[in-house]
VEXDREN-2710 file (C-alpha; in Angstrom, 1 decimal):
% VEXDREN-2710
k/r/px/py/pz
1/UNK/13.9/41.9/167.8
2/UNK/15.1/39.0/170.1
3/UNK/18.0/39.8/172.6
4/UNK/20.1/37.4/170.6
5/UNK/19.5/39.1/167.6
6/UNK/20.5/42.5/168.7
7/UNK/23.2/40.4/170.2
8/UNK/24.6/39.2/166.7
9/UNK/23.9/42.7/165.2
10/UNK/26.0/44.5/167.3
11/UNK/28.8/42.2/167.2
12/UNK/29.1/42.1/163.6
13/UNK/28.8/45.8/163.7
14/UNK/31.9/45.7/166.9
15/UNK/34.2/43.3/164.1
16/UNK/33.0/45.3/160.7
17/UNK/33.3/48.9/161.7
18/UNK/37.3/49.1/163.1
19/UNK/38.1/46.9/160.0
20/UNK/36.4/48.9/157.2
21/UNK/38.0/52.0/159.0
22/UNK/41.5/51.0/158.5
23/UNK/41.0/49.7/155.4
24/UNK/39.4/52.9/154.0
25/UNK/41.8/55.1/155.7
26/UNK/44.8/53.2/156.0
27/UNK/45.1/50.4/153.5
28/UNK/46.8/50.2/150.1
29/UNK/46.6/48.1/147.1
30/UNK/50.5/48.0/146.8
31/UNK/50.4/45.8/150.7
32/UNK/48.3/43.0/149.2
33/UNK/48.8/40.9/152.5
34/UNK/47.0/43.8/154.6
35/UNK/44.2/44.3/152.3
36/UNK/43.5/40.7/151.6
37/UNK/43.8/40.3/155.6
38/UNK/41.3/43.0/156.6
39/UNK/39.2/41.7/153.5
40/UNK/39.3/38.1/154.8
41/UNK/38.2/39.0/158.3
42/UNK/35.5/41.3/156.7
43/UNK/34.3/38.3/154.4
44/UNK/34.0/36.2/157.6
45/UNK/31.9/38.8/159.7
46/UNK/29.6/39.1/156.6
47/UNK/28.8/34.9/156.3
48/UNK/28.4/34.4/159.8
49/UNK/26.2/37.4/160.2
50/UNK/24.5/36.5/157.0
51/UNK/23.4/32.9/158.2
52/UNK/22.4/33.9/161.7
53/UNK/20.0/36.2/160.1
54/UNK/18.7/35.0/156.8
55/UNK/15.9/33.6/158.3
56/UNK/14.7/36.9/159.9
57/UNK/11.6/38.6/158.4
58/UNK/12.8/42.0/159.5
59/UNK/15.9/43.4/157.6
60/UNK/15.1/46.9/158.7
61/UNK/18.4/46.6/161.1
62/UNK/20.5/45.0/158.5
63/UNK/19.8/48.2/155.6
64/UNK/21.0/50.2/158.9
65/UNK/24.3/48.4/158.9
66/UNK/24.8/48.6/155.5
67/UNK/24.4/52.3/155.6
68/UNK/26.4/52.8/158.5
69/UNK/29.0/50.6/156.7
70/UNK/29.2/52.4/153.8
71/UNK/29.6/55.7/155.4
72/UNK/32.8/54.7/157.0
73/UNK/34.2/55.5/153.7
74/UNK/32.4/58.6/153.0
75/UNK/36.1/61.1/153.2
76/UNK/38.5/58.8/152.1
77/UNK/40.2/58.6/148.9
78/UNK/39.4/55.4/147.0
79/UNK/42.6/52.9/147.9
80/UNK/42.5/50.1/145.5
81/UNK/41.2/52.4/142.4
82/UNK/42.7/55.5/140.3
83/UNK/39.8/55.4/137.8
84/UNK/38.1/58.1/139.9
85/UNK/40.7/60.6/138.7
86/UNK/39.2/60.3/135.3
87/UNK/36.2/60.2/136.9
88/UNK/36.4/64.0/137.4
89/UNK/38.7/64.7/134.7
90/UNK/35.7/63.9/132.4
91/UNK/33.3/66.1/134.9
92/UNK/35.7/68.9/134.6
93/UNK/35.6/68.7/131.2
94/UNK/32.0/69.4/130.7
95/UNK/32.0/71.7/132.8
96/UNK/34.4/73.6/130.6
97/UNK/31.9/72.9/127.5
98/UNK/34.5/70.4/126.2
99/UNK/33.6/67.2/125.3
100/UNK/35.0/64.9/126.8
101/UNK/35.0/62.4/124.1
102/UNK/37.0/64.1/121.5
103/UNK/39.8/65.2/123.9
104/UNK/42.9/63.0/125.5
105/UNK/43.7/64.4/128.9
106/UNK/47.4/63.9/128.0
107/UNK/47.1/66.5/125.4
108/UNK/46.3/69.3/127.6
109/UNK/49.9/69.2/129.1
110/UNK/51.9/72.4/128.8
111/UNK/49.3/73.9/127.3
112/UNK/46.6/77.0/128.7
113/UNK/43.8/74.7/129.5
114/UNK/45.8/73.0/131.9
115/UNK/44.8/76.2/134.2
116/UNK/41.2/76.4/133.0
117/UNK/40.9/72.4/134.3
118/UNK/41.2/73.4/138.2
119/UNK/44.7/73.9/140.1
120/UNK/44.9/70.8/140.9
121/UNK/44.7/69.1/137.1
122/UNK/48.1/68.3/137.7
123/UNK/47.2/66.2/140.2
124/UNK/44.5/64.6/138.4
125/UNK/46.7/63.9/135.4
126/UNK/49.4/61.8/137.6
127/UNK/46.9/59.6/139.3
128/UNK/45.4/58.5/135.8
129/UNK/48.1/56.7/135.8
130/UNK/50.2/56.3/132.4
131/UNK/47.0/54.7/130.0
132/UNK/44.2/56.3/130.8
133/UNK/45.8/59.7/129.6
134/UNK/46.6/59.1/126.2
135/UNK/43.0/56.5/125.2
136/UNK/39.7/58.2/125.0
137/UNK/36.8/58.3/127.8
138/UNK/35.3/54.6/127.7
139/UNK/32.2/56.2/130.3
140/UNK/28.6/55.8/128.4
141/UNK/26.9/59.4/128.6
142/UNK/24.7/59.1/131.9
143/UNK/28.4/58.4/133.5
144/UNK/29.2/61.9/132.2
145/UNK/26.0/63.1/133.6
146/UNK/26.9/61.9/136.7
147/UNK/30.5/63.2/136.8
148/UNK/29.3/66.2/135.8
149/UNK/27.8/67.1/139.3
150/UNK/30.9/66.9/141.6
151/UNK/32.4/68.6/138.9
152/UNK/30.2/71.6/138.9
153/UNK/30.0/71.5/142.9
154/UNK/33.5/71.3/143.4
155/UNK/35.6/72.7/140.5
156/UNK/39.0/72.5/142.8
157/UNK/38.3/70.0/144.9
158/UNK/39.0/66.4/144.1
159/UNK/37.6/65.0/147.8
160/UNK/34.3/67.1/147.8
161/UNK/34.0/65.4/144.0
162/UNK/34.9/61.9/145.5
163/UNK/32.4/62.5/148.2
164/UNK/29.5/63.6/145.5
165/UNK/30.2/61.0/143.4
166/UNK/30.1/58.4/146.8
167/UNK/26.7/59.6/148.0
168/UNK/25.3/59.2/144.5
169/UNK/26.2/55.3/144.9
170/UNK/25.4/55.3/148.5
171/UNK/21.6/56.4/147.3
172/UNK/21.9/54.0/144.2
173/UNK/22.3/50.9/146.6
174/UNK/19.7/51.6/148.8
175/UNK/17.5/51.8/145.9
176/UNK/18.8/48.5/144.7
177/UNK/17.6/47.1/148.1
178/UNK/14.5/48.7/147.6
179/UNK/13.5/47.1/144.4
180/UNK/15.6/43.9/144.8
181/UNK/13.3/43.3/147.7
182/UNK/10.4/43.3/145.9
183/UNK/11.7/41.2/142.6
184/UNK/12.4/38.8/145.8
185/UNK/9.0/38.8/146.7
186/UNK/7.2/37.8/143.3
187/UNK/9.8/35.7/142.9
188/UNK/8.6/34.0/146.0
189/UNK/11.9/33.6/147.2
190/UNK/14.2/34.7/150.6
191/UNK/13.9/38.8/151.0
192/UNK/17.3/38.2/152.9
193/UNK/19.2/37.1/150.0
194/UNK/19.4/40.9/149.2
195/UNK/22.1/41.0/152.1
196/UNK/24.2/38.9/150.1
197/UNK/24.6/41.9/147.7
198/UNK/24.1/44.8/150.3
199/UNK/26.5/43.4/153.1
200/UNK/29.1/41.6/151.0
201/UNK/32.1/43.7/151.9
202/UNK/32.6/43.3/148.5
203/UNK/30.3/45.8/146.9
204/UNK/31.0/48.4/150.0
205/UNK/34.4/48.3/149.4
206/UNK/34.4/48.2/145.5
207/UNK/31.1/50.6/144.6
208/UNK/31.3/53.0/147.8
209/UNK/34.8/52.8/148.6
210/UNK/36.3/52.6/144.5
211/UNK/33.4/54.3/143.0
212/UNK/33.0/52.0/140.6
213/UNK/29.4/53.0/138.5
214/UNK/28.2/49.3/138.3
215/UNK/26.5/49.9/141.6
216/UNK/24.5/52.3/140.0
217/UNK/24.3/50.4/136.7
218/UNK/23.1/47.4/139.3
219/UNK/20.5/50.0/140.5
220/UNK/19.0/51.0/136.5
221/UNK/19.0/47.2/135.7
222/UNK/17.0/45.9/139.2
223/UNK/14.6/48.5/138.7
224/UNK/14.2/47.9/135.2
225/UNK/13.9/44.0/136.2
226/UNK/11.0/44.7/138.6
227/UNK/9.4/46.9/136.0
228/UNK/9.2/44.2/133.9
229/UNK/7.9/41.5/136.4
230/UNK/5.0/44.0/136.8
231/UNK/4.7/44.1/132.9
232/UNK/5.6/48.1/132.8
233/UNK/7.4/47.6/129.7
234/UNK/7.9/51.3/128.2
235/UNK/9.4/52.2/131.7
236/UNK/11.5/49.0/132.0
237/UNK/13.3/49.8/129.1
238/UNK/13.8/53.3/130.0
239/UNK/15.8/52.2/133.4
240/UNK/17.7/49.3/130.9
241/UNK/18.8/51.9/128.5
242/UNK/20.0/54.2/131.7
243/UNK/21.6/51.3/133.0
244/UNK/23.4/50.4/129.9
245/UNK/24.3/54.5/129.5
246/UNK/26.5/53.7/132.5
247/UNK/27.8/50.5/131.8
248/UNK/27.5/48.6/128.2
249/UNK/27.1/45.4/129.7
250/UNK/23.4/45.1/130.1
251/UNK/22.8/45.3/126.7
252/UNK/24.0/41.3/127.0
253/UNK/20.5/40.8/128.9
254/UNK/18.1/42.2/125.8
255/UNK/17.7/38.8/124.0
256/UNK/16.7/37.1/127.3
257/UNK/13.5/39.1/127.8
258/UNK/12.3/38.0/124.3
259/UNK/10.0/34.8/125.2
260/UNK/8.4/36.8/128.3
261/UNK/7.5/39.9/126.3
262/UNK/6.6/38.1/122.9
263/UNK/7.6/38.7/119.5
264/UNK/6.3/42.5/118.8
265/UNK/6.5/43.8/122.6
266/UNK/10.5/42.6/122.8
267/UNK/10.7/44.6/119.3
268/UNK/9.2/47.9/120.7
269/UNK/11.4/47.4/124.0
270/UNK/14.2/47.3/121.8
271/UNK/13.3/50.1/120.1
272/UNK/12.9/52.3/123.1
273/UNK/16.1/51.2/124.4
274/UNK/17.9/52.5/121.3
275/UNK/15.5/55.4/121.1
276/UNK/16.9/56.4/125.0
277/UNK/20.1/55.5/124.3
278/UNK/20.6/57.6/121.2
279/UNK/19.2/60.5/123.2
280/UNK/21.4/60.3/125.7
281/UNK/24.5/60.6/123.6
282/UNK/23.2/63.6/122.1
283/UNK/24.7/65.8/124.1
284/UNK/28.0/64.6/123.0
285/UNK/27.0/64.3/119.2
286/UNK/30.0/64.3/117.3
287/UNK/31.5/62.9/113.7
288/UNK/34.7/61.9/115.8
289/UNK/32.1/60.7/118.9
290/UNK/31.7/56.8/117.5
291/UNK/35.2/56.7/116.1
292/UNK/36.9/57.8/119.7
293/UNK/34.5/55.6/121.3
294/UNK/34.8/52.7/119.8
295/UNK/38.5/52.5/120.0
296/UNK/38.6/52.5/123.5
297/UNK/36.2/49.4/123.3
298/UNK/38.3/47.8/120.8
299/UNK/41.6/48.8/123.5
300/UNK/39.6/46.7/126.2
301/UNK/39.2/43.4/123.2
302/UNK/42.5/43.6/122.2
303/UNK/45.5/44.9/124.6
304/UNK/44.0/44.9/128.4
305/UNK/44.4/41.3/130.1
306/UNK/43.8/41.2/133.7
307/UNK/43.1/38.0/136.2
308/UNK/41.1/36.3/132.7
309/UNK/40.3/32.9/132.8
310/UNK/40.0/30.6/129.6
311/UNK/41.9/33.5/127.8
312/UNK/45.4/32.6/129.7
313/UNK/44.8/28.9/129.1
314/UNK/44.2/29.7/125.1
315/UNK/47.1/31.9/125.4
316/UNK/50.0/30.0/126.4
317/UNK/49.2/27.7/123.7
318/UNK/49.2/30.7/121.2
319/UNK/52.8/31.1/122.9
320/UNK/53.9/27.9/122.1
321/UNK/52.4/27.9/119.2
322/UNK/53.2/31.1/117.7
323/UNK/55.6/32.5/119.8
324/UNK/53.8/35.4/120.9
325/UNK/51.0/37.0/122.6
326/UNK/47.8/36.5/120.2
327/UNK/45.6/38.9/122.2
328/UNK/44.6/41.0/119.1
329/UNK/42.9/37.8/117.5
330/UNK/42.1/35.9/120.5
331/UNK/39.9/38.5/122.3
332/UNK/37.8/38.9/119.6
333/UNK/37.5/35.4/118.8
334/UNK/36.6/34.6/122.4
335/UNK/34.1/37.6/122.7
336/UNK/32.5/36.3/119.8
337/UNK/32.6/32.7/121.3
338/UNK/30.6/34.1/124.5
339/UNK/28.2/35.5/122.2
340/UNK/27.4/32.4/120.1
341/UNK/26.9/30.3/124.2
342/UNK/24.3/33.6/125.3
343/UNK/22.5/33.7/122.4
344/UNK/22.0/29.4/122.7
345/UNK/20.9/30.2/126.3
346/UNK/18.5/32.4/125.2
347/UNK/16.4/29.3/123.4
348/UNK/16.0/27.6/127.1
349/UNK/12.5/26.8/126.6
350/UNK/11.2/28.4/129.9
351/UNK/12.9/31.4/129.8
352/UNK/9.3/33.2/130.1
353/UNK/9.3/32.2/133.8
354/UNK/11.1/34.9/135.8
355/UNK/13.2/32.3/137.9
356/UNK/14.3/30.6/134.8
357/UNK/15.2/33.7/132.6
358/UNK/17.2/34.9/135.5
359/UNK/19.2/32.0/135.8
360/UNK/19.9/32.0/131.8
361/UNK/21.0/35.8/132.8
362/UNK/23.4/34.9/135.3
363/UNK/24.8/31.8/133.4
364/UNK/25.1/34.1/130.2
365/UNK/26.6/37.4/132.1
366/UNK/29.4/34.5/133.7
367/UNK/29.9/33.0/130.7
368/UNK/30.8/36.6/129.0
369/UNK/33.5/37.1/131.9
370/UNK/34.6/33.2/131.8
371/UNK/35.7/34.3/128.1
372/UNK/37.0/37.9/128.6
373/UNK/40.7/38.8/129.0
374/UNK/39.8/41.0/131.3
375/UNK/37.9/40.8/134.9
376/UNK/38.2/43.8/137.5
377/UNK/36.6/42.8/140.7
378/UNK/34.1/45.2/140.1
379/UNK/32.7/43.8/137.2
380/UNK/31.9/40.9/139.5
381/UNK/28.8/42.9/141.1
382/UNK/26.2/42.4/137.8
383/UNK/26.2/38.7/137.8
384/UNK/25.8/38.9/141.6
385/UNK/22.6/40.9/142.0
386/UNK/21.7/38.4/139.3
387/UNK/22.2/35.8/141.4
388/UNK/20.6/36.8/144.6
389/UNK/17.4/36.3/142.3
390/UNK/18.6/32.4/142.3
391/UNK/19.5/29.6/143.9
392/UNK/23.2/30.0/143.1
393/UNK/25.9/31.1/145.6
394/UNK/28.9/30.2/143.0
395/UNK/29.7/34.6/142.5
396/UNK/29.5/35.1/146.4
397/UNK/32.3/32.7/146.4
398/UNK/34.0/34.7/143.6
399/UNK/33.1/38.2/144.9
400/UNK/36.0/36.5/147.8
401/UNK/38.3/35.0/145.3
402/UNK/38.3/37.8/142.9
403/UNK/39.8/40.2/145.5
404/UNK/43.3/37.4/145.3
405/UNK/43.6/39.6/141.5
406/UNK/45.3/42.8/143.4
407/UNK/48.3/40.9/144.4
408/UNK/49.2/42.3/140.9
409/UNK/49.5/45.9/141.9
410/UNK/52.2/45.0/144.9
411/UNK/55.5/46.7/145.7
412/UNK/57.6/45.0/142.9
413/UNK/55.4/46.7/140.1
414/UNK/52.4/44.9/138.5
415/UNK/52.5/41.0/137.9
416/UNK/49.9/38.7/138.4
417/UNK/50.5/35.7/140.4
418/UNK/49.4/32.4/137.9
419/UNK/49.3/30.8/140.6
420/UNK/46.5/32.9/142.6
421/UNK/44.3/33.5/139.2
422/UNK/44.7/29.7/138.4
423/UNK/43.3/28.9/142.3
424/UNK/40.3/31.6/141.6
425/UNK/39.3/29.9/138.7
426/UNK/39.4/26.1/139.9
427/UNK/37.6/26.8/143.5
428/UNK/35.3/28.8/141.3
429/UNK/34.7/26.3/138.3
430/UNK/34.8/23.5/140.8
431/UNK/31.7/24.9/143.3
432/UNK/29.7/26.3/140.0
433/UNK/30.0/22.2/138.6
434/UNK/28.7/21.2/142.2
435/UNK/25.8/23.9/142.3
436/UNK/25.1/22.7/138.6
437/UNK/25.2/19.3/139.4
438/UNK/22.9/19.5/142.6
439/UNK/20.6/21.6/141.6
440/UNK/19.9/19.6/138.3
441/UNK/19.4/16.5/141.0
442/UNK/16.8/18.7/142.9
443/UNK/14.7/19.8/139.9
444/UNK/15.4/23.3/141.0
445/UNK/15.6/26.4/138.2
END
């Protein structure tokens, strides 16, 4: 390693580390201007760093960095996110031998259980928040697996679980950089466009710092992707069914492996990924398990609407249309519309190439969240491990703007600013039309 290279290393390291400390340890969502300042100035560090070394062979330092990075956060309490309260809610329910998808945390109130869940399931109740109490667990059953652990380990501690549950995704992104290294490779493309994944402060603050489970869905699905680039189909839809067991979502990826694996191969992959799935829910095997389930699906469809895109536009002319918020028809209808554009992508007539069919994957995972009426941040980190397997940079742009969303959650109670979502969504669409548009002129997939 050069002198200027250890030069660059260590100064990133000098900006990164006192910023990721204070905002893991003394940062709020409620003071938007602080968080979107330290995030800004973390953003920076990242691209600079990122194109003094994307031409380096060696990324040996780099994974370092990232680790060190990430361990910053490894005792502090998640401070943009309260889904981790559920998080161990659910954990603490198995534990018990409940299951926890027959049972609303709001009901065990004033009741016996409430001592049974741990002394502090008072405190777990309050930072649910006031929805998450009274809906049934959305988590797919290797969540529950997962939440189980902490659980278990730490029956009264909600830190020790927070720490569990942070080394588990600590582990799952160094595997992502494991295998995403090597997709890179066969792919015949930059190894260091990994780092645009594994640095962005994006991921460490949203998977290590939130704990949000796409970073290990993001692990299942790479490894899965890498299984089937080495034509290890049986295992490669083992990992896809574990990564949809954490998040639903990669199901939406199933009809783009068809042309590569041929007619009678994509149906056995298909088969084993229902076979694993429905093993996996077995644990929880109930007549009320599809029923409780599916309703908080169908909650997400039809009454959550957070920093959406095409949804608002369709909805103010349902206001002055109708004269009221047509959410309960209009989520459906645009799901469904972002189903009828993925399965058309799917007939791309190269698909079978592996730089093509990941490209239809990224343009069909965006096109799923251009349509939803709701987009976290964190969803943001699938189509961007998709796209470190492209050309395209437009979700490394959007893993910045997306972060503008928690102006919603400042001091005067939540309200999204139209004004910030609409600026998202036009620097966004705008640098996606000039990537389209360039990369058409180039004759690059």
């Amino acid at each position: 390693m050069s002198n200027k290279q250890n030069k660059t290393n260590y100064a990133f390291l000098a900006v990164s580390v006192p910023v990721y400390f204070v905002f893991a340890y003394f940062t709020v969502r409620e003071d938007f201007v602080r968080m979107i300042s330290l995030y800004a100035v973390l953003f920076a560090a990242f691209m600079f760093y990122y194109q003094k070394v994307k031409n380096e062979s060696d990324l040996g330092f780099s994974l370092k960095i990232a680790f060190v990075l990430r361990l910053i956060f490894l005792f502090a309490l998640p401070a943009l996110s309260n889904d981790f309260y559920r998080f161990i809610w659910d954990g603490r329910m198995s534990v018990l031998g409940i299951n926890p998808y027959l049972v609303l945390p709001k009901d065990f109130v004033g009741t016996v259980d409430m001592a049974r869940v741990g002394s502090d399931a008072a405190e777990l109740l309050k930072g649910q928040g006031s929805i998450s109490p009274g809906n049934y667990t959305c988590y797919p059953p290797v969540n529950q697996f997962v939440f189980l652990l902490p659980a278990f380990l730490f029956p009264e501690s909600i830190l020790g679980s927070v720490v569990m549950m942070r080394i588990i995704l600590v582990l799952s992104d160094l595997g992502t950089f494991f295998y995403a290294r090597k997709i890179l490779k066969r792919l015949d493309l930059p190894q260091s466009n990994i780092l645009l994944y594994t640095l962005n402060p994006f991921i460490i603050i949203e998977m290590t710092g939130n704990l949000h489970f796409e970073g290990l869905t993001v692990f299942f699905l790479v490894f899965s992707l890498y299984l089937l680039l080495r034509e290890k189909q049986k295992l490669s839809a083992v990992m896809l069914a574990l990564s949809a067991s954490v998040k639903l979502i990669p199901l939406l990826f199933l009809p783009f492996f068809m042309k590569k694996l041929g007619q009678w191969n994509s149906i056995k992959y298909y088969l084993i990924v229902g076979m694993v799935s429905i093993l996996l829910f077995l644990p929880f095997l109930s007549m009320d398990l599809v029923e409780n389930f599916m309703s908080s699906i169908d909650l997400y469809f039809r009454k959550f609407e957070f920093n959406a895109s095409f949804y608002y536009l369709f909805r103010e002319i349902g206001f002055h249309l109708k004269g009221w918020n047509i959410i309960q028809k209009l989520g459906p209808i645009l799901g469904l519309a972002s189903l009828i554009v993925i399965l058309l992508l799917t007939f791309i007539p190269k698909n079978e190439r592996p730089r093509q069919m990941m490209v239809s994957m990224l343009m069909a995972i965006s096109v799923y969240y251009f349509f939803s009426t709701t987009v976290h941040p964190w969803y943001i980190a699938l189509p961007l491990i998709i796209s470190v397997f492209t050309h395209y940079r437009f979700v490394v742009l959007w893993s910045l703007l997306v972060m503008l969303s928690y102006y919603a959650y400042g001091n005067s109670g939540f309200k999204e600013s139209m004004w910030l979502v609409g600026g998202e969504y036009l620097l966004l669409y705008g640098f996606l039309g000039y990537e389209l548009i360039r990369f058409r002129k180039l004759g690059m997939q």
